[in-house]
PLY file of the C-alpha trace (Angstrom):
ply
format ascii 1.0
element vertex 325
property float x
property float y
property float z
element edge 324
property int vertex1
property int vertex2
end_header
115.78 92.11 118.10
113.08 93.21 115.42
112.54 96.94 115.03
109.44 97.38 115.51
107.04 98.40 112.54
106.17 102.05 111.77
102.29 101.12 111.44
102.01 99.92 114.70
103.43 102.52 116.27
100.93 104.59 114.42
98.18 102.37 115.97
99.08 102.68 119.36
99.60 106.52 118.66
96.00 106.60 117.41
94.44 104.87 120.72
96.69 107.80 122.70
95.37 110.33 120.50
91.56 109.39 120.99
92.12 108.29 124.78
93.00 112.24 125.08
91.07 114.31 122.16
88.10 112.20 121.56
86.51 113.00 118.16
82.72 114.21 119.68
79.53 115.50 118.15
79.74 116.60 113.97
83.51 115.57 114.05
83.01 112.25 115.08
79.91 111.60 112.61
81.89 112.70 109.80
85.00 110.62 110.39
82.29 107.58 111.15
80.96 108.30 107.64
84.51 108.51 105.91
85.41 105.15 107.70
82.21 103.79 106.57
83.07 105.00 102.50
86.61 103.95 103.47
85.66 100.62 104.49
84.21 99.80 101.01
87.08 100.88 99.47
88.87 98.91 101.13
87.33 95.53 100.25
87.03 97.18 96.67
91.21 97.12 96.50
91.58 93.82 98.08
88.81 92.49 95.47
91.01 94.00 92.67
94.22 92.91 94.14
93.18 89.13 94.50
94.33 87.43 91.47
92.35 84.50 90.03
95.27 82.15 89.05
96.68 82.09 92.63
93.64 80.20 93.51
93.50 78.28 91.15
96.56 77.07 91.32
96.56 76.40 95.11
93.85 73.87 94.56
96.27 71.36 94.21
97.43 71.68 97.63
93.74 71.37 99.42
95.21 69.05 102.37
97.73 71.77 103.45
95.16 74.33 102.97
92.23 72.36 104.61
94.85 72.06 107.57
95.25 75.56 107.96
91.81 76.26 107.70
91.42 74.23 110.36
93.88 75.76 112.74
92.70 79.54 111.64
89.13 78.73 112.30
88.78 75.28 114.65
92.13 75.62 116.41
91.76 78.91 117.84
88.07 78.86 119.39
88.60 75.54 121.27
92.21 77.71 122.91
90.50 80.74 123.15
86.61 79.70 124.97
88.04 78.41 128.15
89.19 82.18 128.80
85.54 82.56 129.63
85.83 81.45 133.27
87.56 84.00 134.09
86.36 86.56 136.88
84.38 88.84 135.36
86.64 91.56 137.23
89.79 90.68 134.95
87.47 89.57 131.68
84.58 91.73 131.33
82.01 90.65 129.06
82.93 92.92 125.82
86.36 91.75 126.40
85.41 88.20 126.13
83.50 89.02 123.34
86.92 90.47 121.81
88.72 87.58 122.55
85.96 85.46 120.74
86.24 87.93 117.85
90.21 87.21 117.19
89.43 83.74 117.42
86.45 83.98 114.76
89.16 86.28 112.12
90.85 85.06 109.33
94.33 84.99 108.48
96.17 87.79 107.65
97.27 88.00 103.92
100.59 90.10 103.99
102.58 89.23 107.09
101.85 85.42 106.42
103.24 85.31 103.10
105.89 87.80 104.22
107.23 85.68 106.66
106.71 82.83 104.87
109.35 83.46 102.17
112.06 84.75 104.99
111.16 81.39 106.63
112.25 80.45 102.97
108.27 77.99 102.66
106.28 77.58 100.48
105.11 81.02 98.85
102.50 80.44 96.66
100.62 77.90 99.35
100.78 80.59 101.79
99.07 83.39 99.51
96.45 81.20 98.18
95.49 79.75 101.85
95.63 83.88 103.37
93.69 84.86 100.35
90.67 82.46 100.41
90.77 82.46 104.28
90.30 86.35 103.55
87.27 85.86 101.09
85.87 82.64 103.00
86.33 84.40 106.40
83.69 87.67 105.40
80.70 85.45 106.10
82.65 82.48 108.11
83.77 85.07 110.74
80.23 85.85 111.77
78.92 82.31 111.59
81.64 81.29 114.01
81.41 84.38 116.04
77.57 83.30 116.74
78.37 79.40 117.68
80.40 81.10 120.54
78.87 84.08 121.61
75.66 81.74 122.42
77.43 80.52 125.73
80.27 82.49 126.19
78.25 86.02 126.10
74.96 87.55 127.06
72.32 87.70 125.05
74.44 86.05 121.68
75.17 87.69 118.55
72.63 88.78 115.77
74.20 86.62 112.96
71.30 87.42 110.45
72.12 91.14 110.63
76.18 90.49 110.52
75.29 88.86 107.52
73.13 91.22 105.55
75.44 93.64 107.00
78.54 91.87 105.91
77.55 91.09 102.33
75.98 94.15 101.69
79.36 96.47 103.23
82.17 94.29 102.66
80.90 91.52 100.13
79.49 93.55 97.23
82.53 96.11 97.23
84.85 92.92 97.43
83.52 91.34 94.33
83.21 94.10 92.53
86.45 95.04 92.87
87.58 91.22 91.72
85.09 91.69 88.96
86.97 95.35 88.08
90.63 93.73 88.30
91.48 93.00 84.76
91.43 97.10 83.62
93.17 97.86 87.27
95.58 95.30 87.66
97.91 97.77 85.61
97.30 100.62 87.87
97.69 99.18 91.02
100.61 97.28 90.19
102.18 100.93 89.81
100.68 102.36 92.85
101.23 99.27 95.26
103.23 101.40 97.58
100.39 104.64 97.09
97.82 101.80 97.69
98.97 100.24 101.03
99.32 103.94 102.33
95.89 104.40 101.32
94.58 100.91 103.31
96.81 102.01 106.47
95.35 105.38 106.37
91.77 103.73 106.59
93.05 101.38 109.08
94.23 104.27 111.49
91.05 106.42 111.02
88.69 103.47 112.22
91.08 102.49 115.47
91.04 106.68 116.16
86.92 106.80 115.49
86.26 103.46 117.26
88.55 104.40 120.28
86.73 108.14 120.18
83.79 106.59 120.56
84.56 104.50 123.22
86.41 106.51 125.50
83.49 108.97 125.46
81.10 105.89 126.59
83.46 105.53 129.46
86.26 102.75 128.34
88.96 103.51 130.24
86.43 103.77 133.68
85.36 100.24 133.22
88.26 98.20 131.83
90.95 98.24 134.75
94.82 98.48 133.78
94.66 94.48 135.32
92.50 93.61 132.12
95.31 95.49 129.63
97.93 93.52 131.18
95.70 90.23 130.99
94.96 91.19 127.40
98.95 91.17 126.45
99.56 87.98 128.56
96.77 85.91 126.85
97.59 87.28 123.42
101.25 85.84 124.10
100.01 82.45 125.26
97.23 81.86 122.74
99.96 82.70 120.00
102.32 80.41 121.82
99.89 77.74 121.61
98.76 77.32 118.17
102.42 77.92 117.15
103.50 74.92 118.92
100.15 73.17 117.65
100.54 73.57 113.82
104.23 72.74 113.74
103.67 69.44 116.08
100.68 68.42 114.03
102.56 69.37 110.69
105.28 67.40 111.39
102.89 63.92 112.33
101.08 64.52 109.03
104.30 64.50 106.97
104.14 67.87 105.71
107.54 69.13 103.74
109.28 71.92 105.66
108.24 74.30 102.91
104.47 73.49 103.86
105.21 73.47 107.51
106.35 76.66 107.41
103.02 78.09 105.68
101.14 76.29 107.83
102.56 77.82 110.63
103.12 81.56 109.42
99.51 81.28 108.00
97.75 79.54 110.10
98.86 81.55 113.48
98.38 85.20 112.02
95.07 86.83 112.41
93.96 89.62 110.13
93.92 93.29 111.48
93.43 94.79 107.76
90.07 92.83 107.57
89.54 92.93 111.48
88.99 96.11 112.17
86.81 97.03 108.92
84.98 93.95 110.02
84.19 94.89 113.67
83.17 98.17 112.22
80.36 96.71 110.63
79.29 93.79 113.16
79.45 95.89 116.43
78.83 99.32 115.01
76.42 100.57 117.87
78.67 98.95 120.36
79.35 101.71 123.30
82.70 99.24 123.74
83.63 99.03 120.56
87.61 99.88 121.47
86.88 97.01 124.40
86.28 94.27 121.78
88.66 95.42 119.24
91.65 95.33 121.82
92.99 91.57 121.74
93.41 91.49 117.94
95.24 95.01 118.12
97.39 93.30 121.05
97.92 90.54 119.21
98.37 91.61 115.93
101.76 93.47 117.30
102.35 90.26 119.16
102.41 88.18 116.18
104.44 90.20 114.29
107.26 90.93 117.07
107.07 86.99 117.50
106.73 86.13 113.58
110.09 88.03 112.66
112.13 86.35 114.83
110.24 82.73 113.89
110.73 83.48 110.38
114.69 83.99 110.96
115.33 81.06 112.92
113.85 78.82 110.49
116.11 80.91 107.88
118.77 79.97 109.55
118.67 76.81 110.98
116.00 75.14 109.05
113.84 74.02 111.73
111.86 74.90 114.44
113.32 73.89 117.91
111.84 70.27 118.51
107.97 70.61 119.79
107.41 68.49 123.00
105.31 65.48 122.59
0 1
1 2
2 3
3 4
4 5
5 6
6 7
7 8
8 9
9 10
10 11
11 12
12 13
13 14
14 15
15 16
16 17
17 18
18 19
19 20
20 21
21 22
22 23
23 24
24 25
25 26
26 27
27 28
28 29
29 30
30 31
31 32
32 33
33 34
34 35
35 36
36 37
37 38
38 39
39 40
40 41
41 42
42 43
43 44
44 45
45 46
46 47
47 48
48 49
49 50
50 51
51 52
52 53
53 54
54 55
55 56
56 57
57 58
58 59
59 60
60 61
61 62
62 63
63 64
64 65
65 66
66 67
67 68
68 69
69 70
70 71
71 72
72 73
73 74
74 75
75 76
76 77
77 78
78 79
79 80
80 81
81 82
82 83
83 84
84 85
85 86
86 87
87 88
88 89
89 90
90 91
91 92
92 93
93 94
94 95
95 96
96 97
97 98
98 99
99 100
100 101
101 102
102 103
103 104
104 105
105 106
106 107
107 108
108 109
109 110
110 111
111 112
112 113
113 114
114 115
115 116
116 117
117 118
118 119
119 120
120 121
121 122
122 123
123 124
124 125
125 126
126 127
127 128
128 129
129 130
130 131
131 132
132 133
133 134
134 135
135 136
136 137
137 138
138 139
139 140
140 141
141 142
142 143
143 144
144 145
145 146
146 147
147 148
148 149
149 150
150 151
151 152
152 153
153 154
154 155
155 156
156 157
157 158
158 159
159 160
160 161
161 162
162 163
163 164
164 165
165 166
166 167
167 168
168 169
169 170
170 171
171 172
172 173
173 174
174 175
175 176
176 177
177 178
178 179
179 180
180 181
181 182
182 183
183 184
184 185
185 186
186 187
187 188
188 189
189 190
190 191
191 192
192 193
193 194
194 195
195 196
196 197
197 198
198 199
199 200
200 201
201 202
202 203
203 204
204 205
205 206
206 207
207 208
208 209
209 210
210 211
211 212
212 213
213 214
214 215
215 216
216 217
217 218
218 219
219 220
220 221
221 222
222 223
223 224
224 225
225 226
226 227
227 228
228 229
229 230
230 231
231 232
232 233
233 234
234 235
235 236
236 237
237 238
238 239
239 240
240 241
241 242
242 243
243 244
244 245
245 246
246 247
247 248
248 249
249 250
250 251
251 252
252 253
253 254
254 255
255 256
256 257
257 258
258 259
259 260
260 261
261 262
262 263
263 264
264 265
265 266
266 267
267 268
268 269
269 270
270 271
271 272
272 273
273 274
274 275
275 276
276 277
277 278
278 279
279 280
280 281
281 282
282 283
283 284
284 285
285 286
286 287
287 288
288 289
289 290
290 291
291 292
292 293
293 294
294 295
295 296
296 297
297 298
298 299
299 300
300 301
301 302
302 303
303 304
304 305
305 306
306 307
307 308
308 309
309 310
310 311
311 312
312 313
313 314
314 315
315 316
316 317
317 318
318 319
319 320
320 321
321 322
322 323
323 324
């Protein structure tokens, strides 16, 4: 059995915290501006932690990495838009919308390649397809987000503002901070382990402001414990799915097991580090902001829970159990 990761647990204890002691009034404008400034610093770090050569040399592999692509951002909407007939009882609207958000993300960068080499892939595939599904994803995410949203949800999705908004918040601290690498490679190499407390820190002060906000708007009136429960079950069986996807269509295309096994580590994960800064920024003056951002924080446990124990059964016995078809 996994243990289970101390972050999380620091997640979930930041929804309990703000489901009980809301931040209201001054407090909660001044956290909402420090998550704001802590937002582009964010970007700024992952800018200046993105290393040129690793994209360059994961050119070479642009079928594996157009096939992820494709599961990360083609794979996932088609799973995820039939949750839409739902009852509106058990998937309220800003819950869809959630839903439609995790299937818009990107990959996530450090559990894919983590798992990745415990799976004992292909490494440097797996960082340059979470990396440039990271960069590509800024403006794809809200593109994708507004294809859906225009019949799965009410009134759509501005996707002019997300833009504007998303280059000028998470775009323009990104590059710089690519532009800035060469003089902080050096440093950051030294503080990696300083740095990723740092990003986590961030991480927990926009689930604690966004779930602070929302429980004062009324969340936990108007989402029903049936809809939590719903969340966790479709999390599981959307994750389910594209795993068995990618490996079954990995293995038809030919793909080594090195580049099966970034496929599938990178191509099921779904970013929480850029989701939540993200949703910050796209649904800021949304009164169910902790509504929409619940399915990615479900499933971003899910997926890592799931993805350790993946990762050591391909350790061990080479191969995924055979996927029916």
């Amino acid at each position: 059995m996994p243990k289970i990761d101390l972050f999380l647990l620091l997640i979930t204890a930041a929804v309990a915290v703000a489901s009980f002691i809301p931040a209201q009034g001054t407090s909660a404008e001044v956290l909402d501006t420090l998550g704001g400034v802590g937002i582009a610093l964010l970007f700024f770090v992952h800018g200046a932690a993105l290393p040129r050569e690793v994209v360059l040399q994961g050119l070479v592999q642009w079928r594996l990495h157009l096939f992820i692509f494709a599961i990360t951002f083609v794979v996932f909407p088609i799973v995820v838009m039939p949750f839409g007939v739902l009852p509106a009882a058990w998937m309220p609207a800003d819950l869809l919308l959630g839903f439609l958000y995790l299937a818009a993300l990107p990959s996530a960068v450090s559990s894919s390649i983590a798992f990745t080499a415990m799976a004992r892939g292909n490494v440097p595939a797996a960082i340059c397809s979470s990396a440039a599904s990271n960069v590509f994803g800024l403006l794809l995410t809200p593109v994708l987000l507004s294809l859906m949203t225009r019949t799965s949800v009410e009134g759509g999705f501005d996707l002019t503002r997300a833009l504007g908004d998303v280059v000028l918040q998470l775009l323009v601290p990104f590059v710089a901070g690519h532009i800035a690498r060469p003089g902080l490679a050096g440093i950051m190499a030294k503080h990696e382990r300083r740095i990723g407390q740092i990003d986590q820190g961030i991480i927990l002060l926009i689930v604690y402001t966004a779930f602070s906000q929302s429980v004062v708007d009324g969340l936990w009136s108007r989402l029903p414990p049936a809809s939590v429960a719903l969340t966790a079950v479709l999390c599981l069986v959307l994750l389910a799915v594209v795993l068995a996807v990618t490996a079954f269509i990995a293995r038809r295309f030919g793909f080594s097991r090195g580049d099966e096994i970034a496929a599938v580590f990178c191509g099921s994960k779904k970013s929480l580090a850029s989701g939540l800064p993200l949703a910050k920024v796209l649904f800021a003056a949304a009164p169910s902001f902790g509504m929409i951002v619940l399915p990615i924080m479900f499933y971003n446990q899910i997926q890592i829970l799931v993805g350790a124990v993946l990762a050591r059964r391909y350790a061990r016995i080479g191969t995924m159990p055979a996927v029916a078809g």
